[in-house]
N, C-alpha and C positions, 0 to 999 in steps of 0.2 A: 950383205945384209945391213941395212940403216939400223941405227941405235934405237929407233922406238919396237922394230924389231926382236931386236938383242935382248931391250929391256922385259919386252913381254915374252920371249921362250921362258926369259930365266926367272919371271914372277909366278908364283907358284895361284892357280887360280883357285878361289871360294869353292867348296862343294859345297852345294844343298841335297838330302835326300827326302823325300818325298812317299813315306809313306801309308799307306792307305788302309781299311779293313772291309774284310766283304762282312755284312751285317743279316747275311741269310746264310742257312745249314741248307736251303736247295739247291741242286742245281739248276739253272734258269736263264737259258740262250737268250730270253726275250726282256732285256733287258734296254731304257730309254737312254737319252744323252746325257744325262747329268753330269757321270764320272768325265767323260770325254770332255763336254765343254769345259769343268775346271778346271783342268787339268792343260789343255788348251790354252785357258785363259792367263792359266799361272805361271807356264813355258815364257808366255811372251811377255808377261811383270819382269821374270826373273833375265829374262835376256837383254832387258832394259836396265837394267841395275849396273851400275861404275863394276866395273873389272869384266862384266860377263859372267857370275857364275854360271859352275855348270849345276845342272838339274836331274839328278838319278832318283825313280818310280821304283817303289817298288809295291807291288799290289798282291796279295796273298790270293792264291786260289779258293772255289768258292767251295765249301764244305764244313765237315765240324770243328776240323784243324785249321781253320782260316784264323781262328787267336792266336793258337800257337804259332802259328807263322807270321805274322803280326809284333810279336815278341822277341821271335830269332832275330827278323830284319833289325829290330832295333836294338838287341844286347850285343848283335855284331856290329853295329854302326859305332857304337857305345866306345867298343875295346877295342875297335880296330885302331891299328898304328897310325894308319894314316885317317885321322879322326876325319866326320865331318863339319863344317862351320856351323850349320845350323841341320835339326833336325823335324821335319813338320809332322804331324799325327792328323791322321782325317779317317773318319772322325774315330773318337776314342769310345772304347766301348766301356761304358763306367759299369759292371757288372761283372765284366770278365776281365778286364784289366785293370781298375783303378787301385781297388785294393791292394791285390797283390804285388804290380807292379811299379804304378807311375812315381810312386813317391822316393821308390829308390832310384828308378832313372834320372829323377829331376838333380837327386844328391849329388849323382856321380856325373851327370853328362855338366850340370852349374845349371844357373839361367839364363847365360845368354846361348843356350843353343839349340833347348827345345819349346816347339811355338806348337801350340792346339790350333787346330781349323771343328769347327761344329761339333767339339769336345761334349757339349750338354748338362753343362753346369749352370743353373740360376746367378745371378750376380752374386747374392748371399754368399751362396753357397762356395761360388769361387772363391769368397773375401775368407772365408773360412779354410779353404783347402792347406795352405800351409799361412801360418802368422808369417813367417818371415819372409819378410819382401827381395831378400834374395835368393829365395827357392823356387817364387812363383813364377809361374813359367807364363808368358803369353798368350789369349788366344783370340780366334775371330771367328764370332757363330749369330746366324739369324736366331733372332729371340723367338723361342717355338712355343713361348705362352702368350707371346702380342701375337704370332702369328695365327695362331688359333682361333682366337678372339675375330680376327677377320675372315676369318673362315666360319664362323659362328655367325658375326652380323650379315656377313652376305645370305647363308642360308634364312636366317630370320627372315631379311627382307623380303626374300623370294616367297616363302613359304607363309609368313604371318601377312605381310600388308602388300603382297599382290595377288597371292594367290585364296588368301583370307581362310589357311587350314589352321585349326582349331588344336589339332592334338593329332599332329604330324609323329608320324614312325618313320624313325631314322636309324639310319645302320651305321654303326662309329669302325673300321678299317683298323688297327692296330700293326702297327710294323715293329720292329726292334727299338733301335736309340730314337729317341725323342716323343715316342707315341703318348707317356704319360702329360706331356707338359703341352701337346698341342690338342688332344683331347680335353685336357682341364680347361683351355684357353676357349676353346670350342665352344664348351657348355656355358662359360660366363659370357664369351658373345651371343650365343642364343637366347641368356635374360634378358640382354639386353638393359636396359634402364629398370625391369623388374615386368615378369608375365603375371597378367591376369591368371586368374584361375581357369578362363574359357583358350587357352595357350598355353597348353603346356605340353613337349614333344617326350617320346618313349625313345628309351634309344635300348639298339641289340648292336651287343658286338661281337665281332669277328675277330680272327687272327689270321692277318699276311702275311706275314714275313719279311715285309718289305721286297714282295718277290710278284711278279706279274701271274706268273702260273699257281703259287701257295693264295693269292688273293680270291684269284676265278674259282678252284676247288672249296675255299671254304661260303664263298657266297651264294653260286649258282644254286647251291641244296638247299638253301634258304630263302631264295628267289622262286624257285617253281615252288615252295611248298606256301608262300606268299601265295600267289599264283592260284593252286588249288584251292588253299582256303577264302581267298579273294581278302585277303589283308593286304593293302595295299603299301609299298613303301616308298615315301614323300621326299626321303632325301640322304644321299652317301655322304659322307666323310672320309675320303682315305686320306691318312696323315704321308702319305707320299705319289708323286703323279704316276707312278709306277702299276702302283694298287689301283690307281684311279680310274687306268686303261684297263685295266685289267676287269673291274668294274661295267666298264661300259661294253667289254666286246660281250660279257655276258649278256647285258641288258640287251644288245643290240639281237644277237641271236634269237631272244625269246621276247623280243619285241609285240610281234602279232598275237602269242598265247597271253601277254601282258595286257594287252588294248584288248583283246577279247573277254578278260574277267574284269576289266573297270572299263567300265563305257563312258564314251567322253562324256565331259558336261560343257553343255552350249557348242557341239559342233571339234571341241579341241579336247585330245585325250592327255589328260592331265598325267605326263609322266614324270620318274622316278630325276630329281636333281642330284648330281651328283660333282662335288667339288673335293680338286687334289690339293697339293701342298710342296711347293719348290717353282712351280714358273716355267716347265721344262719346255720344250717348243713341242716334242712331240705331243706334248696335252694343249696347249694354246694357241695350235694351229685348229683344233678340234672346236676352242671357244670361236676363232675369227669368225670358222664359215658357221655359225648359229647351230653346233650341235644338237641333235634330239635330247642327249641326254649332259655330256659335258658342260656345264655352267658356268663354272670358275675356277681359279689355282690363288693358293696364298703366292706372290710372287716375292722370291728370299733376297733378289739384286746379287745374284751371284757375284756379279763381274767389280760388285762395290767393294763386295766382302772379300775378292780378290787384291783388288787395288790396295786396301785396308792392310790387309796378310803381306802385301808387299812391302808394303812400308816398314813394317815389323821386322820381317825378314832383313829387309837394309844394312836397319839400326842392329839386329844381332850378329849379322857380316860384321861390322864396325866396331863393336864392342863396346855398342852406345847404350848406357844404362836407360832402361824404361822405368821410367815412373807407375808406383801401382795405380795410381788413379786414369794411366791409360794402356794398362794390358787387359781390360776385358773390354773387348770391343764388343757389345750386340749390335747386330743391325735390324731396325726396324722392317718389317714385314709389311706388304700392300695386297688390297685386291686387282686379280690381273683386269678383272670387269671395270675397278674406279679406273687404274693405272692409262687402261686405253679409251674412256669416256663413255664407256657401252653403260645404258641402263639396265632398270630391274629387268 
């Protein structure tokens, strides 16, 4: 055995653990790449990193104990003897954990070993979570009220200045973490610069779950009774591409009862737009080939916010103090429509 060898059996390597929350009480097989690609993406930051740390997942089953398990992983991470270096949280559920739990984990794990990934704090609100800059723990999340916002003006665009509808009804999708804050972002993209009184949309919403199967169950009953009454609806918003698909396989199905209660105008039957939120490829392969109903996705740059998380991650291997004015990382949100040059 050569001495660079020797040196590396007897160096004891970094653990990182990793993890995760399911953010739905259904069970739900039909679920898109999100989790996989991050997780993916983050294998291979982390296996680039000086020593090699290693990378341990843990993901809690999907159910109503999915918190509590969530908790365990991490109060055993926490006490265990053999601590780990760093601890990542994706995402954090501020409703069922914040309270109760995070502020005593931050005490006892210190700062330099627990990192938030799409935690769902405002910056404010971060800068508020604890005063002292040695409790606050790091984190890295798409900003889901700019991202909204583009999700807002795209629908605008489509709906006020090409399609020229006046008082568009629109169905808003609500999932768990982050619905309130891409929702709000949503509506203030849709004023836009401020609507006339002849522009102004109705919105109905729903509840997903952030689940493909909990999305179709609460829409489709709202879709045919559209449908019957011949209300017609102008445009979706699911705050996740999950919902989004979920969305469209309905619309797809009941397509022909849909074009048979609104008759086209001018030869093209003016269907229902329908725009996600994360960039996932299973929804943006749908945009490529010009969707009937798929239009757009807020795209979050997963692999930036990756990259970003890594760098984090490094500097808490190392036990390199971060400055508070760079542990909130947001990353700015885009349209997948501007992103790839496609117009209205």
């Amino acid at each position: 055995m050569d001495l660079l060898s020797l040196f590396r059996t007897k160096t004891a390597r970094k653990r990182i653990l990793f993890v995760s929350t399911s953010t739905t009480a259904v069970d739900d097989d039909d679920t898109n790449d999100y989790f996989a690609s991050m997780i993916a993406e983050l294998a291979i930051r982390v296996q680039d990193l000086p020593g090699e740390p290693e990378l341990l997942i843990r993901v809690p089953q999907r159910g109503q104990s999915a918190s509590a398990q969530q908790v365990a992983f991490v109060e055993n991470a926490i006490g265990d003897s053999n601590p780990f270096d760093c601890i990542i949280i994706s995402p954090v559920d501020r409703d069922k954990l914040y309270a109760d739990h995070l502020a005593g984990w931050i005490e006892r794990a210190g700062h330099n070993r627990l990192v938030f990934l799409d935690q769902g704090f405002t910056k404010d609100e971060f800068k508020e979570f604890l005063d002292d800059d040695v409790s606050r723990p790091p984190c890295v999340q798409a900003d889901w009220v700019q991202g909204g916002r583009v999700a807002g003006n795209s629908m605008r665009q489509k709906l006020f200045e090409d399609r020229k509808i006046g008082y568009p009804n629109i169905v808003l999708v609500k999932g768990l973490i982050g619905s309130p804050q891409r929702i709000e972002g949503f509506k203030e993209g849709m004023k836009g610069d401020g609507l006339s009184a002849a522009c102004q949309p109705s919105y109905y919403e729903i509840e997903g779950q952030y689940s493909k199967r909990s999305a179709r169950e609460s829409f489709e009953p709202y879709l045919l009774d559209c449908i019957k009454k011949k209300r017609s609806i102008d445009g979706v918003f699911a705050t996740n591409d999950e919902m989004a698909l979920a969305i469209r396989d309905a619309l797809a199905k009941n397509k022909d009862d849909y074009v048979a209660a609104f008759q086209p105008t001018d030869g093209r039957a003016l269907l229902p737009v329908v725009i996600g939120f994360d960039g996932m490829r299973d929804l943006t392969l749908h945009i490529d080939r010009i969707d009937d109903f798929i239009y757009d996705t807020v795209y979050v740059g997963l692999r930036d916010q990756i990259q970003q998380l890594a760098g984090i991650v490094e500097k808490v291997l190392n036990g390199t103090k971060i400055p508070a004015a760079q542990k909130f990382v947001a990353m700015k949100c885009q349209s997948y429509r501007s992103l790839k040059g496609m117009g209205v």
